[in-house]
N, C-alpha and C positions, 0 to 999 in steps of 0.2 A: 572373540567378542561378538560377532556377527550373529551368534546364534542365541544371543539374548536380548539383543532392544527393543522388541517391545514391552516385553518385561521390567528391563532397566527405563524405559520411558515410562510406563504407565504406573510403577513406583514411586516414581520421581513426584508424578501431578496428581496423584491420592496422596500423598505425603506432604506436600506443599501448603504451608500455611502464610498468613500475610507476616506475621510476625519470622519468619524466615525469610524474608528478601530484604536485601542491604538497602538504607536509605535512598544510597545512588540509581539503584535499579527502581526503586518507589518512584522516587522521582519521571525517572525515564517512561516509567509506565504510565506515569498520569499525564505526563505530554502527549505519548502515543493516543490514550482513549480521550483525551481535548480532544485532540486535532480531528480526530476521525469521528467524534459529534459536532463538532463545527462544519467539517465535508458532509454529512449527511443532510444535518439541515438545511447548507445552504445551496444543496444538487436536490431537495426535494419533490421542484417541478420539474426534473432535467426530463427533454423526451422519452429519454429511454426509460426512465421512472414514472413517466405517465402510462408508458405501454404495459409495463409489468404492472402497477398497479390494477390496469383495465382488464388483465388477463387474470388476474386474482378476483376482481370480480366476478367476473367469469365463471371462473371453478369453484366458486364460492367458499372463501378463504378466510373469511372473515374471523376474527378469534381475537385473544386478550393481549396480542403482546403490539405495540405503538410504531408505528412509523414516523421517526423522527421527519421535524419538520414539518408534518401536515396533521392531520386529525385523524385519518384511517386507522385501522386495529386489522391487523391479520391475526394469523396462526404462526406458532411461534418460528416456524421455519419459513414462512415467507417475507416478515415482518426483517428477518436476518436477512432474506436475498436484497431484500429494496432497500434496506441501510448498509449491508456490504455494495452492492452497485451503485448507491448515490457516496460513498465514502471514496470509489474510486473514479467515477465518469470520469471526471474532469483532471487525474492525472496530477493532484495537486495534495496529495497525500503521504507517505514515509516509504522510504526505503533502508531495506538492510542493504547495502550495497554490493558485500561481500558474496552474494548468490543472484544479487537482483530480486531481491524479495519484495514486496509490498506488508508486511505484517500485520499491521493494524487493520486494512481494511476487512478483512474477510473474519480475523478475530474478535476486536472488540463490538461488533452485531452481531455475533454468534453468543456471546457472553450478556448482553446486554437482553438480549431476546429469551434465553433461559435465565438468567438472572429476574426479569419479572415476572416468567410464568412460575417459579420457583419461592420468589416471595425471599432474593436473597438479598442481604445487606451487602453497602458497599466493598469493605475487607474481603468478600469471600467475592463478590465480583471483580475484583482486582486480581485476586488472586490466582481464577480461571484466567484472564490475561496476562498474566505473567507467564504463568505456566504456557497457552498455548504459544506466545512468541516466542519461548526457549526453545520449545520442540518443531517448533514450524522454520526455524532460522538454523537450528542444528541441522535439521534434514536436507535445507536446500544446501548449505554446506558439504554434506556428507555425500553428495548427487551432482554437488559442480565439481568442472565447466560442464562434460558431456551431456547434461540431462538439460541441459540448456541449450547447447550449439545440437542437440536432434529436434530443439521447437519447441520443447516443453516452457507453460508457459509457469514459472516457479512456482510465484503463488496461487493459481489455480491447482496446481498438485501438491507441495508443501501446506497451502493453507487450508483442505480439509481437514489435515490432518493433526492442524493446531488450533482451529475451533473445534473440533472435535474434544481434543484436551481441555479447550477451555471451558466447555460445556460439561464434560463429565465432572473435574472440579467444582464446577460451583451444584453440580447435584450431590456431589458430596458421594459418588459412586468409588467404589475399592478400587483396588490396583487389576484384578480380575477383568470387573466390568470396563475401566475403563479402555482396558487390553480389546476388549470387543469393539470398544466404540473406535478405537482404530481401525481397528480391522474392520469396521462397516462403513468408514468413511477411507480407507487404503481404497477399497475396491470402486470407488466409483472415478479416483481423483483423478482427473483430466483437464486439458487446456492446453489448446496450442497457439504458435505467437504469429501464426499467419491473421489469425483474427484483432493485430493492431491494428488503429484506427475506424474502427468500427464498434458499433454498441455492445458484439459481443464480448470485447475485451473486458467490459466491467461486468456482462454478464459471470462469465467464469469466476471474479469475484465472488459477486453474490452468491452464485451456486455453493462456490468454497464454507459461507459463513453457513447457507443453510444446511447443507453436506453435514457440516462438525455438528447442527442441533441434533438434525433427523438420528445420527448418528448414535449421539449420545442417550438420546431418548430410546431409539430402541432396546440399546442395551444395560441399560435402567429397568426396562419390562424383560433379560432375560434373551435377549437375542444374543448368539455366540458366534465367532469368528475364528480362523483359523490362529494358532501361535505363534506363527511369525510372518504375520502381512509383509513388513516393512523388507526384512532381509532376508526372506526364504529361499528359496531355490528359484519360484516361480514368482517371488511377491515383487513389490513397485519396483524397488532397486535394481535388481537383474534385469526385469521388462524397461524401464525407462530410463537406464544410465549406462552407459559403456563400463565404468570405472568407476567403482564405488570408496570411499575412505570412512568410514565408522568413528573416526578418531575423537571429531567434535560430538560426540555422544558422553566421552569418558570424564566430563566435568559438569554434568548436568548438577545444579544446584551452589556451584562454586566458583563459576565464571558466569555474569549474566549479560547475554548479548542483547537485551532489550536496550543498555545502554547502548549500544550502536546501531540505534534505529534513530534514523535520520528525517525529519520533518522539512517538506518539499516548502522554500518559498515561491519556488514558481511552478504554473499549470502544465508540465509535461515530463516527460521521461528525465531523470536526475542526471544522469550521464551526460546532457546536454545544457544542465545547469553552467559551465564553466563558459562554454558558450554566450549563452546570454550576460553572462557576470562582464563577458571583454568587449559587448556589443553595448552594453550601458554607460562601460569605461570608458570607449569611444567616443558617446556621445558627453559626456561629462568632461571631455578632454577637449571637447569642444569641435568635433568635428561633424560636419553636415551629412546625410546619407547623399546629396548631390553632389559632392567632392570625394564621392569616392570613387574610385577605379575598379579596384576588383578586391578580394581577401581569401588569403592561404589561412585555413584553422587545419592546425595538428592536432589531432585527439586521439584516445587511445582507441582502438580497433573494435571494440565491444562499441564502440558509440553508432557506428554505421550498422552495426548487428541490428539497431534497436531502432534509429534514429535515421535513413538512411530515407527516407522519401523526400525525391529532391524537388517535385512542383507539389503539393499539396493543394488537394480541390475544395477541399472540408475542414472545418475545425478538427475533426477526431483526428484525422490525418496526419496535420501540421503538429501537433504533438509529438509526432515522430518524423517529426524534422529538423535535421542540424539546422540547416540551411535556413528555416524559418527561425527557428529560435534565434539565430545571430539578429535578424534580419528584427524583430519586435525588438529584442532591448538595443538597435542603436537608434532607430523610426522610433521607438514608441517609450523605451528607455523605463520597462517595465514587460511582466512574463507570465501576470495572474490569467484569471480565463478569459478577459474582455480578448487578450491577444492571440487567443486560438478559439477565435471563432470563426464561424461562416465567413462571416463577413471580415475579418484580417486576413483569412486566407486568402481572399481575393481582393483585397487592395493593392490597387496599383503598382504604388511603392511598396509596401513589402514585397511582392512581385518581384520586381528590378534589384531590388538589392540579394534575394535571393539567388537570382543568376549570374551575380558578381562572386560567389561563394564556392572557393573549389577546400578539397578535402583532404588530408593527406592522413598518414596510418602512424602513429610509432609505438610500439608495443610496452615502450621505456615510460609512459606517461601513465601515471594513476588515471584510475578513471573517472576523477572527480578534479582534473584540470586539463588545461589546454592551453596550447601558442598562439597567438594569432600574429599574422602580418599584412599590416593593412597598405594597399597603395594607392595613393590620393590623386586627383586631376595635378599635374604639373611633375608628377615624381616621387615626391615627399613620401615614405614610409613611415610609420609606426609599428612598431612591434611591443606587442603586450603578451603577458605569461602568468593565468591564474594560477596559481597552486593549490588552490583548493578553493571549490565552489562556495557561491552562499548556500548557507543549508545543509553542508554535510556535516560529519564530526567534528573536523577538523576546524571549521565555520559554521558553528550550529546558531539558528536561529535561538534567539533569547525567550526567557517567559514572556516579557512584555511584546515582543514581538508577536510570537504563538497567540494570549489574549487580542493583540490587534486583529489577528485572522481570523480567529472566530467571533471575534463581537462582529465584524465586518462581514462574514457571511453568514451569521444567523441576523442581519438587515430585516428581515421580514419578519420576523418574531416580534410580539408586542414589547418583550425587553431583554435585548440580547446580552446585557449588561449579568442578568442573573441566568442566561444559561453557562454561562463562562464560569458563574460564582459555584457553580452545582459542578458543572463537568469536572471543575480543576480540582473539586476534592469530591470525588468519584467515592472513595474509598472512606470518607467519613460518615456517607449515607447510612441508612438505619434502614431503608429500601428504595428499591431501584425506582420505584414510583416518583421519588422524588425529583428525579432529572426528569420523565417525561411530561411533569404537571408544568415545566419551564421549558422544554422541548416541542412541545402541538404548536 
């Protein structure tokens, strides 16, 4: 089987139409592309989106496709970088779990960016989204754990190569072409996880969405790629994975794992969701962070993989930290981005109760819960046991919830009320124009 996926992939997304994805996957998909136009807008001034913006001036980048959230116009592959990196800064965006994926970020700004240089209606821009989350979530699948425990960071290497899909779909390019446009986005895909905590983490992002445009547009003009990027002798798989399985390949179009893409309700790594879920519980159960003594969390072992930075200096940082995450939902008894900021990293008390925070491993524990055992001034323990975070499958955050997030981070928009009404039916538009007239 190895010796045909990209074939069997690039099949799959010239063949794909909106009227061929099952209700439930619709659904899944227009959560996915909310959420990630709600991240975009409301990370539009984030630093790191001011600098990439400035450097776009710079190289004079200017062109037709919209930077949600602000009023600039780039070119259609950078207008992708700065809504893939403002979709992810802030760590508060979806996960496929099952590889550690981020899917949406790097996909729906790659679809969104050739969708209005294209002049395409919602359906077919849905469409390219679906598609690139099937193939970008099969891959990381098909590459875990190893391609992961060597650094790779998933969706920087996975998600070229599912904007890339999503963009050759909605140009409407054959199964040929859009074989190339993988292969022109396989060869560049890169990212590694030593750059958490830092701006280049969402940069990789963004590189991913503008990767799958550049991609796709080339080979729309005719640029060709070798036959089998993906699984060749020399191609990503062999180079970036000890042990590869093909398997999740062999149901493209009949299982769709878009529905288990997971929408973050809080601003960091998901893994560390259950965490904060027992640091809320806490405090809801009435207990002060000054009556505490110390707290054992058992998590599964991939959490300190990700999660392990035990003083954090910076907002980015604290992200990836158990330790701080416990530490805001029992202090602060919330996990958005006010609590991985500059400034909570270095509050006092979150401080102190971080260093009450010891860690243990059990392999036996999904990675979407944890034990904790809390022990109080005088003795008194507590022990609590999330089974599944807020926000995962298992606990997925509601529609009305999802709308509360993005009318809440598109705040700055003259009426956040109708980018929510535009985003959540993505797929009814007549064109893409039409989210960005409610999007500047």
């Amino acid at each position: 089987m190895s010796n045909d996926i990209t074939p069997r992939i690039s099949s799959f997304v010239a063949q794909l139409n909106w009227d061929d994805v099952p209700e439930s996957a619709r659904v899944a998909a227009r959560r996915t592309a909310a959420n990630v136009i709600g991240l975009s807008v409301g990370a539009a001034h984030d630093p790191a989106a001011e600098a990439v913006l400035a450097a776009a001036a710079d190289l004079g980048q200017t062109g037709p496709a919209q930077v949600l959230g602000r009023t600039e116009q780039l070119t259609a592959p950078w207008a992708a970088l700065v809504n893939g990196l403002t979709a992810h800064v802030e760590d508060f965006d979806d996960t496929y779990l099952s590889c550690i994926l981020h899917p949406g970020a790097p996909i729906v700004p790659a679809a969104l960016a050739v969708a209005q240089l294209a002049g395409a209606d919602g359906a077919t821009l849905m469409t390219g989204v679906v598609a690139g989350v099937e193939v970008a979530s099969r891959l990381g699948d098909c590459l875990w754990p190893s391609h992961f425990d060597r650094g790779w960071h998933v969706t920087a290497t996975t998600g070229p190569i599912g904007a890339a899909c999503a963009a050759a779909r909605i140009l409407g390019l054959d199964a040929q072409r859009t074989a190339d446009a993988i292969a022109i986005a396989a060869t560049q895909a890169a990212g590694h996880t030593e750059q958490l905590g830092s701006m280049t983490k969402s940069f990789q992002v963004g590189r991913a969405a503008s990767i799958g445009v550049e991609a796709a547009l080339l080979a729309e003009q005719g640029f060709t790629g070798p036959v089998e990027p993906l699984a060749g002798r020399r191609g990503m798989a062999a180079l970036m994975a000890a042990d590869v399985d093909w398997s999740p390949m062999s149901d493209l179009g009949s299982r769709w794992l878009v529905e288990s893409n997971a929408l973050k309700p809080y601003s960091c790594g998901i893994v560390s969701h259950p965490v904060i879920d027992a640091g809320r519980q806490l405090r809801a159960d009435g207990v002060d962070p000054t009556q505490l003594e110390s707290v054992t969390l058992e998590v599964h072992p991939r959490v300190l993989d990700v999660m392990g930075v035990a003083d954090p200096k910076t907002g980015l940082q604290s992200k990836f930290s158990v330790y701080h995450c416990f530490a805001v939902g029992l202090v602060r008894g919330a996990g958005g981005p006010p609590e991985f900021s500059d400034e909570t990293a270095t509050d006092p008390q979150i401080q102190q109760v971080r260093k009450l925070v010891t860690v243990t491993l059990d392999p036996s524990l999904a990675a979407d819960s944890c034990r904790m055992t809390a022990t109080l001034v005088g003795g008194r323990t507590v022990d609590l046991t999330v089974e599944h975070a807020t926000g995962s499958t298992s606990a997925p955050m509601t529609d009305e919830e999802l709308q509360d997030k993005v009318v809440r981070l598109a705040g700055h928009l003259d009426n956040p009320g109708s980018l929510w009404n535009v985003a959540w039916r993505l797929d009814e538009m007549t064109s893409a124009t039409d989210l960005f007239a409610v999007a500047r």
